[in-house]
C-alpha positions as CSV (number, residue, x, y, z in Angstrom):
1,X,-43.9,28.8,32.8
2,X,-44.5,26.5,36.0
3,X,-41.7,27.0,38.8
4,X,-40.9,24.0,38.3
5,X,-39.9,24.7,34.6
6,X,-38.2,27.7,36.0
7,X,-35.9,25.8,38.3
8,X,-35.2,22.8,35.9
9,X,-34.0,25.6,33.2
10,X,-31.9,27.7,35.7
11,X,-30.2,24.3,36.6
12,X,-29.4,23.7,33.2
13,X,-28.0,27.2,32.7
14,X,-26.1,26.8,36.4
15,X,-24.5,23.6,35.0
16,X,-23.1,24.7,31.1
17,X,-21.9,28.0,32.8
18,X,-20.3,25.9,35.5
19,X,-18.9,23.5,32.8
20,X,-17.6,26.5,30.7
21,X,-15.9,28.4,33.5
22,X,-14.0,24.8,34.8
23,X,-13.0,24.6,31.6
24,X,-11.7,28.4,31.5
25,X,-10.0,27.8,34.4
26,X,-8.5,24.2,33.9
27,X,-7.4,23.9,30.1
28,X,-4.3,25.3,28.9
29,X,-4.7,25.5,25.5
30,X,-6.5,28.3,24.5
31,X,-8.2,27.3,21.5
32,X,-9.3,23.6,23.8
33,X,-11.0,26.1,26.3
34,X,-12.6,28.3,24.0
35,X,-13.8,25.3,21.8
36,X,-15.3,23.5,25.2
37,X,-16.7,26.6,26.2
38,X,-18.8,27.3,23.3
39,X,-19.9,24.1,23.0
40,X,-21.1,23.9,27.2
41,X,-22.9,27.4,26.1
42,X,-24.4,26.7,22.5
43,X,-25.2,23.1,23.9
44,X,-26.5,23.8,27.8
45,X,-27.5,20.2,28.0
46,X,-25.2,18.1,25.5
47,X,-21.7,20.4,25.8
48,X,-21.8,19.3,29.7
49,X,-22.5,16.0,29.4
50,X,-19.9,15.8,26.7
51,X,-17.1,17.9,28.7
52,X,-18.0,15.6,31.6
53,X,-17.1,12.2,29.9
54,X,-14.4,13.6,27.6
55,X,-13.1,17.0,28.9
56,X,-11.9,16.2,32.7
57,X,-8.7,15.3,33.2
58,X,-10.1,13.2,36.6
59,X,-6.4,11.3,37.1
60,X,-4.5,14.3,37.2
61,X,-4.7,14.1,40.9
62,X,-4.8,10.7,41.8
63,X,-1.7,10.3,40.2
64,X,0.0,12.9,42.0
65,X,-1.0,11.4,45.0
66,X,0.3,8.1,44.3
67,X,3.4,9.3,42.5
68,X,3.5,11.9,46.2
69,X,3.8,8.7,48.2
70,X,6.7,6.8,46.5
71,X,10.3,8.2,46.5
72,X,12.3,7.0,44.1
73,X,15.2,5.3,44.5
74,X,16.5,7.0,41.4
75,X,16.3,10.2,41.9
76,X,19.8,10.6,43.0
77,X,22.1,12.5,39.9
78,X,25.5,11.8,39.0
79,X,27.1,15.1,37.6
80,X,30.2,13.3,36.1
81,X,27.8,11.6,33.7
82,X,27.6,14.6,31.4
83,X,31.1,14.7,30.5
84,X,31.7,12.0,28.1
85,X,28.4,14.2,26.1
86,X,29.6,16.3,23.4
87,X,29.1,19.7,23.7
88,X,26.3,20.4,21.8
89,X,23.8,17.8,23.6
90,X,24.9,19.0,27.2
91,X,22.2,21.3,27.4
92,X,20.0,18.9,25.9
93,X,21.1,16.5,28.8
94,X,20.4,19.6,31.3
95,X,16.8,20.1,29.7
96,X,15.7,16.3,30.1
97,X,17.3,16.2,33.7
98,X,15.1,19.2,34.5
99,X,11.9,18.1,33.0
100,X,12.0,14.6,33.9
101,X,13.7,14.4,37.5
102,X,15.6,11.6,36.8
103,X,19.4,11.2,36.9
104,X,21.0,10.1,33.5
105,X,22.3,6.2,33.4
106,X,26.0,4.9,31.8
107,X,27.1,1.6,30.9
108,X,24.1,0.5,29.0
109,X,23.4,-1.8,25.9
110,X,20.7,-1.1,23.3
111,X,20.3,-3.5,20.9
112,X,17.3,-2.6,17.7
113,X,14.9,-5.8,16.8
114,X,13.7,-5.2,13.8
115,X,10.3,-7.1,12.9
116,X,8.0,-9.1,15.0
117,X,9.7,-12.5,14.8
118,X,13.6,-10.7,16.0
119,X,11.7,-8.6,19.2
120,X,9.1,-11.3,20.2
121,X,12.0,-14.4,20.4
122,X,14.1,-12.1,22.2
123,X,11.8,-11.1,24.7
124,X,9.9,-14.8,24.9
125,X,14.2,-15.9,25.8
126,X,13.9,-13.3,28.3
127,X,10.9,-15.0,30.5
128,X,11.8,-18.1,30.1
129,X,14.8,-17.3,31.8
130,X,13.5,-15.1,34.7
131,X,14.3,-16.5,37.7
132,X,12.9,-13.5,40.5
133,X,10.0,-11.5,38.4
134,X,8.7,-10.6,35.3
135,X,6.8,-7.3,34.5
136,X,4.8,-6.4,31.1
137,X,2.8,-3.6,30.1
138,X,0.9,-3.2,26.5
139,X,-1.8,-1.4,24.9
140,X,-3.2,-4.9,22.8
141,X,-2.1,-8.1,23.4
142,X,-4.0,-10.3,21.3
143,X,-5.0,-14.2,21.9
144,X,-4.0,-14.9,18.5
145,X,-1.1,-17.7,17.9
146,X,2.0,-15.0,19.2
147,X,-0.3,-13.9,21.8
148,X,-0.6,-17.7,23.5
149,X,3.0,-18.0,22.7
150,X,3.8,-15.1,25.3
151,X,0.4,-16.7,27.7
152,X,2.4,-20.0,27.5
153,X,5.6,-18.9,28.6
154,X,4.4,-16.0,31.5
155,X,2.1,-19.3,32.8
156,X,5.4,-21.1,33.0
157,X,7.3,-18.4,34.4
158,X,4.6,-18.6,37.2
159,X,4.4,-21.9,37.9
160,X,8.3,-21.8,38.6
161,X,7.9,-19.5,41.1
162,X,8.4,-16.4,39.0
163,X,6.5,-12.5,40.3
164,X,4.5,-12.3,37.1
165,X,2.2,-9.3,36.7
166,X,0.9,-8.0,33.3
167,X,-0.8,-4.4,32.3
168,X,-2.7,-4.3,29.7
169,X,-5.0,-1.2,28.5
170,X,-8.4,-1.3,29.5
171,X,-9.3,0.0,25.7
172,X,-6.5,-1.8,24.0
173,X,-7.7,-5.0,24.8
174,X,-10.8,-4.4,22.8
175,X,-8.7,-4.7,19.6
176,X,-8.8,-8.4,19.9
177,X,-11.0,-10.8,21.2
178,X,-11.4,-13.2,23.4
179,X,-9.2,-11.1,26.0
180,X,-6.2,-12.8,26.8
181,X,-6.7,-11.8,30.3
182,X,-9.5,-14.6,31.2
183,X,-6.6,-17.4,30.0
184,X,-4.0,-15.4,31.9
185,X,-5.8,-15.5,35.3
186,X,-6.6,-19.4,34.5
187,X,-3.2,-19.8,35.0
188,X,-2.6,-18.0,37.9
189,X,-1.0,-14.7,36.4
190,X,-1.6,-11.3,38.1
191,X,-3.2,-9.5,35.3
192,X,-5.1,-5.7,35.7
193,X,-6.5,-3.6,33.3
194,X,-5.7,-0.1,32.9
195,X,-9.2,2.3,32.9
196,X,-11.2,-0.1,31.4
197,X,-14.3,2.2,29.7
198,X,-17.8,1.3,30.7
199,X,-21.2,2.0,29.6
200,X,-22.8,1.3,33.0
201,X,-21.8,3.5,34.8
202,X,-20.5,5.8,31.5
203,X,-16.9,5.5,32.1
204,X,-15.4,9.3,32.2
205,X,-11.8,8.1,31.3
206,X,-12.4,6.9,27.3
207,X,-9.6,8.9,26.0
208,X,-6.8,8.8,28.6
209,X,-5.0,5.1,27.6
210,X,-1.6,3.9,28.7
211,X,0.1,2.9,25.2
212,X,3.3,2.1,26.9
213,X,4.9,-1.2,25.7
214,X,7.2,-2.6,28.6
215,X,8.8,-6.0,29.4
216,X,11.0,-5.7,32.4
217,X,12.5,-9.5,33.6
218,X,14.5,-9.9,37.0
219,X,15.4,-5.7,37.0
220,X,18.3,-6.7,34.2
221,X,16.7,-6.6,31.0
222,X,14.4,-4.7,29.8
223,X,12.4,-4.3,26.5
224,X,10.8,-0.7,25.0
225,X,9.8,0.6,22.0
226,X,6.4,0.5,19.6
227,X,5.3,-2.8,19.5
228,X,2.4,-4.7,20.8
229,X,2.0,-8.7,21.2
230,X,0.0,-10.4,18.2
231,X,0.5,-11.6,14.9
232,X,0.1,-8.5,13.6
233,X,3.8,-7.2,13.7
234,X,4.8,-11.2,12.0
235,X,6.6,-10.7,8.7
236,X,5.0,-13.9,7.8
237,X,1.8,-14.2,9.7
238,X,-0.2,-17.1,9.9
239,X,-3.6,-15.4,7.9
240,X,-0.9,-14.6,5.2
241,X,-2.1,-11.0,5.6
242,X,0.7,-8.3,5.3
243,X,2.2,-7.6,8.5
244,X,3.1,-4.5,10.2
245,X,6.3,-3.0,9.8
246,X,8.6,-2.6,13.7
247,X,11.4,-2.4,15.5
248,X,11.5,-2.6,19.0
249,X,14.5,-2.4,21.7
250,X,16.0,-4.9,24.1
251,X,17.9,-2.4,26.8
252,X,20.4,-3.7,29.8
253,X,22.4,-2.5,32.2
254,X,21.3,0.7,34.9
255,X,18.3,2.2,32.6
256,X,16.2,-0.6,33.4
257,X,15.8,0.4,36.8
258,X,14.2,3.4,35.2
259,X,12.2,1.2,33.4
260,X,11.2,-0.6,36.1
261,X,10.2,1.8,38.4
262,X,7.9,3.6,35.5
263,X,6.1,0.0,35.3
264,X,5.5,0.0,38.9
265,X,4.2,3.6,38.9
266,X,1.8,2.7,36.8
267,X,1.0,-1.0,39.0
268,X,0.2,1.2,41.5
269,X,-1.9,3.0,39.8
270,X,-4.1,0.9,38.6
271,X,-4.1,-1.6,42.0
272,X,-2.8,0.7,44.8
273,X,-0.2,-2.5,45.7
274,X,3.4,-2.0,45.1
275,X,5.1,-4.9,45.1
276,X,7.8,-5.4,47.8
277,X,11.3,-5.3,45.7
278,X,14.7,-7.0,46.7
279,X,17.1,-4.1,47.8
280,X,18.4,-1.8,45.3
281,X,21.9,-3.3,43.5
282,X,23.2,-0.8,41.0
283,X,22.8,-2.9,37.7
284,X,25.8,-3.6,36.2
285,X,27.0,-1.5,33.4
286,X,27.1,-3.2,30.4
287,X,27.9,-0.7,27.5
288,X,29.4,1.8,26.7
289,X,25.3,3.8,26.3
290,X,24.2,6.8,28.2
291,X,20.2,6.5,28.9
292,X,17.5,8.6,30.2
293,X,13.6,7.3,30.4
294,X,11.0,9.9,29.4
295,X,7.6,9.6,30.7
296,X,4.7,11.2,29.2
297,X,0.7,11.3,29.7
298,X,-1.7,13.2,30.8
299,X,-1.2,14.0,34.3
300,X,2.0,16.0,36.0
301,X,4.0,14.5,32.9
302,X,1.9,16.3,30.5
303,X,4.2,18.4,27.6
304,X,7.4,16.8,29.0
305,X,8.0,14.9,25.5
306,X,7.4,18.1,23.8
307,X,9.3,20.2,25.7
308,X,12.5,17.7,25.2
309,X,11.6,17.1,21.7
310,X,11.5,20.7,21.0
311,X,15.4,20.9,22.9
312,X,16.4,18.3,20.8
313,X,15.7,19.7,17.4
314,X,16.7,23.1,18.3
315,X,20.4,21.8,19.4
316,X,20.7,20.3,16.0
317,X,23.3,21.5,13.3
318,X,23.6,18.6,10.7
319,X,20.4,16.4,10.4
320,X,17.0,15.7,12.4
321,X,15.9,12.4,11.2
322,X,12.2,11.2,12.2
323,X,10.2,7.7,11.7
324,X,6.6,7.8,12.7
325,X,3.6,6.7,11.8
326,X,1.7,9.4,12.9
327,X,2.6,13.3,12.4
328,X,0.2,15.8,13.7
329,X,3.1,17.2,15.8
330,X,2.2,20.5,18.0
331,X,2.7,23.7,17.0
332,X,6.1,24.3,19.3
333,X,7.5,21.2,17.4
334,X,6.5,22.2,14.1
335,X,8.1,25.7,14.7
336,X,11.2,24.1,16.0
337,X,11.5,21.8,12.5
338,X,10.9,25.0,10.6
339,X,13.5,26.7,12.2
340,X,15.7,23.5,12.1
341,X,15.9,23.8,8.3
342,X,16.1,27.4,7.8
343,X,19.2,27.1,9.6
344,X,20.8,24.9,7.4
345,X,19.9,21.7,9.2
346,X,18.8,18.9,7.4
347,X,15.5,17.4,8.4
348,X,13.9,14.3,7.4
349,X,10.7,13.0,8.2
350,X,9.5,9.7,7.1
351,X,5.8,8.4,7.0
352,X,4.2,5.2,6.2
353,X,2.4,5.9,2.3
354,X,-0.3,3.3,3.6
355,X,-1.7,4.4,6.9
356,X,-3.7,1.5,9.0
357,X,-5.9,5.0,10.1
358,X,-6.7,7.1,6.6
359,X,-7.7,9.4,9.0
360,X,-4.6,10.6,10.4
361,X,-3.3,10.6,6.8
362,X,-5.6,13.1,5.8
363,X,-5.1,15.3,8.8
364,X,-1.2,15.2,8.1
365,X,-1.4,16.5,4.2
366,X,-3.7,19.1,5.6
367,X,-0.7,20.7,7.5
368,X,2.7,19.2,5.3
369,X,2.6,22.7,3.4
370,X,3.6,24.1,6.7
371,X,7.1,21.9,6.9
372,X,8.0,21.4,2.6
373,X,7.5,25.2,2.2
374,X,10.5,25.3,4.4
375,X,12.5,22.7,2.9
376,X,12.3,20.3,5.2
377,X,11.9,16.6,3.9
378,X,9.0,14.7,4.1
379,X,9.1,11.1,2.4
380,X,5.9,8.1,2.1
381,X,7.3,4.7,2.0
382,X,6.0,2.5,-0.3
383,X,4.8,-0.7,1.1
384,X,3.1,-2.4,4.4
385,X,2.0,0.0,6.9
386,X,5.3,1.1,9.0
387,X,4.6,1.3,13.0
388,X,7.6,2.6,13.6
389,X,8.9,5.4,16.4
390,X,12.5,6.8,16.2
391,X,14.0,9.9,16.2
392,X,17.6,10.6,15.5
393,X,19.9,13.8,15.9
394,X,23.2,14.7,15.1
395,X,23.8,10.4,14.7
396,X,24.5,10.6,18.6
397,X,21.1,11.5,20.4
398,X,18.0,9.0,19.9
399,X,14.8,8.6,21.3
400,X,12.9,5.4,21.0
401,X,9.7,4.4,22.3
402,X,5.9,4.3,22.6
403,X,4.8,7.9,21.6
404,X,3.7,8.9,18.2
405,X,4.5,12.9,17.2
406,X,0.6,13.5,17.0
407,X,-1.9,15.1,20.1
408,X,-3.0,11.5,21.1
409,X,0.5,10.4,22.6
410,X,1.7,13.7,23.8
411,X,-1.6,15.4,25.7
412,X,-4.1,12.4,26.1
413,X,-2.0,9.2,26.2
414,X,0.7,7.7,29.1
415,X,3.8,7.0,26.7
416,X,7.5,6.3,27.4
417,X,10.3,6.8,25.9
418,X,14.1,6.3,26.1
419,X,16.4,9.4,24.8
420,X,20.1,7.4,24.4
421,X,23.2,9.7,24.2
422,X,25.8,7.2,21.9
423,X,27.2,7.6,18.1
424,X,27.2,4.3,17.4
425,X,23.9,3.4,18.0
426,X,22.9,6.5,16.6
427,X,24.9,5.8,13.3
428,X,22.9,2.1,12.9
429,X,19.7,4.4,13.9
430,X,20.1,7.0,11.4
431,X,21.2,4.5,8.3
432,X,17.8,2.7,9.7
433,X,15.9,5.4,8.5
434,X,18.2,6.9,5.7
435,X,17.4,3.0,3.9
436,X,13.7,3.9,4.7
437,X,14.2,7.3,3.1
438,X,16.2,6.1,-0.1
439,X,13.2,4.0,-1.3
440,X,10.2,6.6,-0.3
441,X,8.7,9.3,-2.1
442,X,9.3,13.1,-1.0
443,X,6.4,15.5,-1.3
444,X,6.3,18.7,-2.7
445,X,4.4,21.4,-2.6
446,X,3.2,21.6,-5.9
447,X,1.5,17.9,-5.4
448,X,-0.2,19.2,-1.8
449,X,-1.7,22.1,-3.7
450,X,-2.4,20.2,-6.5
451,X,-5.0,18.1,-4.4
452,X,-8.6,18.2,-5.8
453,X,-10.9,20.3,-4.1
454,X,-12.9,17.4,-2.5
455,X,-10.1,16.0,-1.1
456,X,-8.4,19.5,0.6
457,X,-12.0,19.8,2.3
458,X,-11.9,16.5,3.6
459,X,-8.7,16.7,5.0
460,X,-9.2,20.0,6.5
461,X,-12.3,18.4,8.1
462,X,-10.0,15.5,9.9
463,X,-7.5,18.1,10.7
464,X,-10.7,19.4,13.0
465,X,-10.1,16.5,14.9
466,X,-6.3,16.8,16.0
467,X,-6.8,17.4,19.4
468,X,-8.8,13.8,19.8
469,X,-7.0,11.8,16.5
């Protein structure tokens, strides 16, 4: 061989042994490591390329550095608020305090829009009457006839004088086109994309997407749960295609600070400008709601969601009732249902029988055997695909939100979500789902092993992909 051979191969073995030794060093989950360093090794020129677009986690830092020089206004507790919380969730309380640094809020108001038309005229009342600012963040908002309804009135919000800003994902967008974003700036709106992926230069960021869905007007009210802007969560949409099943959250009174500040965090982000905000005013309490914001992603917030989520089920005694439309929960949460139901608990879990990703549908009845073998109920609703995210315990502790229970939303995606400590909305919760759960079909474990051969193979192969699905 010529030297120069020689030097161009002992590059290529510096770099995958490089590769595979970051990734021994950086990833925490053992099987992620071993699987990235055996590809950087089998692969000396591909498994690095690979590891270097998909593999680094290249906003860990960045964000910590951001996140390092804001202080919160909110990070101030209040250690009376845990005494209205019933026994059994005060350690519950204690673990989301711990893992998510911020203070729990009283006297708020969380009302459930169910469907597109209830959440989107709630929240288009909400900017036209913004008199100070208006902040929104999605993962698609489309420029179909919904989407210019909410360009029409954030244009006018602007032209009044209003601080309008919009986040939209830099991947999300893609799921409709043209971008709203080029009508949006037309009009004068501050609009930014979050890690837009590019081909030139390769963009390393591809999986790492903000899927939070916020809309936060004049600090008051604020708006949270699953669902995006465009026709497609309509119950009566204008291509008289069937629409996606929602609900979504209108929230008022302290939380929305929270809120607030998480939008801004992620402005920041993206622009490195924080806007200049009035004072702080405690918000005034408006309920009778006790509300904590849960922040999840990729960077110093990773496993926050699961480590709550985990607390949650575990200080259960009477039901665990889940909605979500995608299950490919980790292996700490899976343990924790198992051992929800072998105590006695009852656990429900309800998934859409139409999935808009097959995908993900074949991954989950890869690893359902795992969950009915235990007794724990899972039920496929019948009917258009269901998008929603809700999680109910005891009727008295909730979480609502962005995040699905599957690897995408708790290691590679920013989600948020809002745990709320009250019976009453957890009752209206619950029977939400418990109507879900009345028409849908449980599965058994005779019908999972019962599959055809084909089709056990096939989901084994998608279950593969969790880590990435």
């Amino acid at each position: 061989m010529q030297p120069l051979q020689w030097i161009l191969v002992a590059a290529v073995l510096l770099i995958s042994t490089g590769t595979a030794l970051h990734a021994l060093l950086f990833k925490r989950d053992p099987a992620t490591a071993f699987g990235w360093i055996a590809f950087c090794l089998l692969f000396p020129v591909v498994g690095p390329v690979f590891y270097y677009l998909l593999g680094i986690n290249r906003i860990q830092m960045r964000a910590r550095q951001l996140r390092g020089e804001h202080t919160s206004s909110l990070d101030v507790d209040n250690a009376s608020v845990a005494d209205p919380i019933p026994a059994a969730f005060r350690t519950q309380a204690q673990i989301s305090r711990a893992v998510t640094g911020l203070p729990m809020t009283r006297g708020n108001v969380i009302d459930s829009l169910v469907g597109g038309e209830a959440a989107y005229s709630a929240m288009l009342d909400a900017i036209d009457q913004a008199t100070d600012r208006v902040y929104l963040a999605t993962y698609i908002f489309e420029s179909n006839a919904t989407g210019q309804r909410f360009a029409d009135a954030l244009a006018a919000a602007r032209s009044r004088g209003v601080d309008v800003r919009v986040l939209v994902d830099g991947a999300g967008e893609y799921y409709n086109r043209p971008a709203i974003r080029h009508r949006l700036r037309r009009d004068g709106v501050h609009v930014e994309r979050f890690l837009p992926p590019r081909l030139f230069p390769p963009s390393p960021v591809i999986n790492l997407r903000n899927h939070r869905k916020l809309l936060i007007t004049d600090g008051t009210t604020g708006f949270v749960g699953g669902m995006n802007i465009g026709d497609r969560h309509l119950h009566h949409r204008p291509d008289h295609r069937e629409g996606i099943r929602d609900i979504h959250f209108r929230v008022q009174g302290p939380v929305t600070r929270q809120l607030e500040d998480i939008f801004l965090d992620d402005w920041e982000f993206v622009t490195g400008d924080r806007p200049e905000l009035p004072a702080p005013v405690e918000p005034a309490q408006a309920g009778t709601a006790m509300s904590r914001t849960l922040v999840d992603g990729p960077n110093e917030d990773l496993h926050r969601l699961t480590m709550v989520l985990v607390g949650a089920v575990a200080a259960a005694r009477e039901h665990v009732a889940i909605m979500t439309p995608y299950f490919l929960p980790p292996r700490e949460l899976v343990a924790a249902l198992q051992a929800a139901a072998v105590r006695g608990t009852r656990v429900d879990i309800i998934l859409p029988g139409h999935n808009n990703l097959p995908f993900m549908h074949w991954a989950t009845s890869n690893m359902l055997w795992e969950l009915v073998k235990w007794d724990v109920g899972v039920y496929y609703q019948p009917g258009a695909f269901d998008h929603t995210k809700l999680i109910v315990v005891d009727r008295h502790y909730t979480q609502i939100g962005s995040a699905n229970l599957d690897a995408r939303s708790l290691r590679l995606n920013f989600e948020i979500m809002v745990e709320v400590y009250d019976t009453d909305f957890g009752v209206r919760m619950a029977r939400h789902i418990e109507t879900a759960r009345e028409n849908a079909h449980r599965v058994t474990l005779a019908e999972l092993d019962e599959r055809p051969l084909p089709s056990r193979i096939r989901d084994a192969i998608a279950w593969l992909f969790t880590p990435y699905l």
